[in-house]
N, C-alpha and C positions, 0 to 999 in steps of 0.2 A: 396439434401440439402447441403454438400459437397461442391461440385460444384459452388454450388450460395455462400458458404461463403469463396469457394478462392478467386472467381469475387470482389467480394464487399475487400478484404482485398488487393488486387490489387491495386483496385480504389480509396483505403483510405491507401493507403502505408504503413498497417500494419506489423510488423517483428514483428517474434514470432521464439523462441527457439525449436525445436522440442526435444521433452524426449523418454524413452524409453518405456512408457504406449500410445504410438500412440497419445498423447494428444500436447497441445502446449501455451507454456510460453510465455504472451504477452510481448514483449519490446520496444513498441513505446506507443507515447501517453503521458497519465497518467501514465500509468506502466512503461513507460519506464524512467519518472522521478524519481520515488518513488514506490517501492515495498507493499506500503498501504495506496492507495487512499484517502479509504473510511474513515481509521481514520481519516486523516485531514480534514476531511471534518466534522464529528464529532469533534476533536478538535475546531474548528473553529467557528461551533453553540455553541459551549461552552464556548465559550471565546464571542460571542455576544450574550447571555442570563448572564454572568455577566459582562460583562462591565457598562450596566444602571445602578448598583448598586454603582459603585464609588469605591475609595478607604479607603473612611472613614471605613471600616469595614471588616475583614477580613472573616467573615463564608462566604459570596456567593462564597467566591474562593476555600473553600473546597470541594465540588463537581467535579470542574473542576479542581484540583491536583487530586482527585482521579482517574477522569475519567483518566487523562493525565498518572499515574500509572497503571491503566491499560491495557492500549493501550499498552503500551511499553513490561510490562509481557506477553500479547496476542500476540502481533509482535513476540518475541522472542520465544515461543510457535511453533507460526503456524510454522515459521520458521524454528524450530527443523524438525516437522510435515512434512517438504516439502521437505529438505532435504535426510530426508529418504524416500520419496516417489520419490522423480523425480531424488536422486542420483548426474551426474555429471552432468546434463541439468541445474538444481538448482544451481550448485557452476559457472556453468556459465552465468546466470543470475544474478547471485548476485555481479557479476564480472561488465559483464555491468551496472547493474541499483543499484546503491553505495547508495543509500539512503532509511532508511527505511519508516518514518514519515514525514520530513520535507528535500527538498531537499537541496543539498548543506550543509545542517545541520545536520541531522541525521537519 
């Protein structure tokens, strides 16, 4: 299995960080844009379930500040979390890939 997923990360020009738990920190792609994909990608449905709402009205955008607060408390979180887990592999990754939520942004 191993094997089959050097092949394939070869073939898709994946780079990945190695740590010191045998494991390995993606840095291309997605990841290597942005440290948390999968929020914006949440933010994003979030931001197109209130838009039909307009801005005549401010409560549909309460949700989506929420959410958008907590994404950022969670980021800062796992972060803490990964840091202490993956050590200098982490602070090098975080070197490469500058952005947490929004690339170029933040």
């Amino acid at each position: 299995m191993e094997l089959l997923l050097k092949i394939l990360s070869l073939l898709l020009d994946v780079t990945s960080i190695p740590t010191s738990k045998k494991k390995r920190l993606i840095a291309s792609g997605l990841w290597g844009r942005m440290r948390h994909p999968n929020y914006l990608g949440l933010l994003i449905m979030a931001i197109a379930w209130t838009l039909p709402c307009g801005v005549s009205h401010v409560v549909p955008y309460g949700p989506l500040i929420m959410l958008t607060i907590a994404l950022i408390i969670r980021s800062y979180r796992i972060e803490a979390e990964c840091k202490e887990k993956y050590g200098p592999a982490w602070d090098n990754y975080t070197d490469k890939v500058r952005s947490r939520l929004v690339p170029y942004v933040f």
